[in-house]
C-alpha positions in Angstrom: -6.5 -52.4 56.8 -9.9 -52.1 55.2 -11.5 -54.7 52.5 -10.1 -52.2 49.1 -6.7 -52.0 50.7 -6.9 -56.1 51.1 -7.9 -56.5 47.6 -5.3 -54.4 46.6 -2.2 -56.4 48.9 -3.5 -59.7 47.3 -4.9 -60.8 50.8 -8.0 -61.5 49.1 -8.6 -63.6 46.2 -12.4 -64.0 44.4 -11.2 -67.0 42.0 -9.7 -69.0 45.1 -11.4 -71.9 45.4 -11.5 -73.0 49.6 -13.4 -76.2 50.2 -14.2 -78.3 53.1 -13.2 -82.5 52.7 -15.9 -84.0 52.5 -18.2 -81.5 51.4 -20.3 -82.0 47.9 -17.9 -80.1 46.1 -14.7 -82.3 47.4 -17.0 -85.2 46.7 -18.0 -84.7 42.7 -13.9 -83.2 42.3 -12.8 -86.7 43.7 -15.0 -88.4 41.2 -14.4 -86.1 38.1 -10.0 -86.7 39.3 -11.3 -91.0 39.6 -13.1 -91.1 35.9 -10.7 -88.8 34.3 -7.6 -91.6 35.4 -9.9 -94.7 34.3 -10.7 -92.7 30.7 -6.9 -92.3 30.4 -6.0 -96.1 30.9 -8.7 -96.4 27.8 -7.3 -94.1 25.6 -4.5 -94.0 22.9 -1.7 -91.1 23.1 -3.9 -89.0 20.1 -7.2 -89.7 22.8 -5.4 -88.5 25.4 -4.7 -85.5 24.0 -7.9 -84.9 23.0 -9.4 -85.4 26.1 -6.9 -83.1 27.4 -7.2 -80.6 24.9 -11.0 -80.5 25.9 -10.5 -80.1 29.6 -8.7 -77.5 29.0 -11.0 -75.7 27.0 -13.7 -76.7 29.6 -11.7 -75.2 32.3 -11.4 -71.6 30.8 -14.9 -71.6 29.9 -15.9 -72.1 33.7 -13.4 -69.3 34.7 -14.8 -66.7 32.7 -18.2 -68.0 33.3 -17.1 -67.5 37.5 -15.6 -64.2 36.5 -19.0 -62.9 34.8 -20.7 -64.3 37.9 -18.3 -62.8 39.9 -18.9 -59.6 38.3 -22.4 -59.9 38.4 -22.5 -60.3 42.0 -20.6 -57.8 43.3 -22.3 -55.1 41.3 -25.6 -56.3 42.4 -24.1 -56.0 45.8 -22.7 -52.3 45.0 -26.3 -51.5 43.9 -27.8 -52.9 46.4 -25.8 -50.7 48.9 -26.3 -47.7 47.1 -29.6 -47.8 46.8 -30.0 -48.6 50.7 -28.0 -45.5 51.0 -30.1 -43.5 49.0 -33.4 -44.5 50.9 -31.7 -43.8 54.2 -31.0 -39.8 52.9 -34.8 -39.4 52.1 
């Protein structure tokens, strides 16, 4: 099966999110998981849903900002090919 036909059976997912323990990113998720639960024990019921309301919002701002990267990417990458293409014809 080649990469379009993957893409197209779901094998492969761009908004996936595979991360080694113990790299940086597994490090600063514990920590935002560790502060989020201490803020909680702080807060009143109307705080907490606040704060919850907020990371929400935060959340689908960063998928539509990794979507317009995304996007960006891979037609930089598309461009990229087509123009090595191109200079291989001439």
């Amino acid at each position: 099966m080649n990469i379009i036909e993957e893409l197209w059976y779901g094998n492969i997912s761009p908004c996936e999110r595979d991360f080694k323990k113990g790299s940086k990113y597994s490090e600063l998720l514990g920590y935002i998981v560790r502060h989020e639960e201490d803020l909680k024990k702080r807060l009143n019921d109307e705080e907490i849903e606040i704060l919850e309301k907020f990371t929400e919002c935060t959340n689908e701002m960063y998928g539509i900002a990794e979507r317009e990267a995304f996007v960006r990417g891979f037609t930089l990458g598309a461009r990229i090919v087509i123009e090595v293409m191109n200079s291989e014809i001439e």
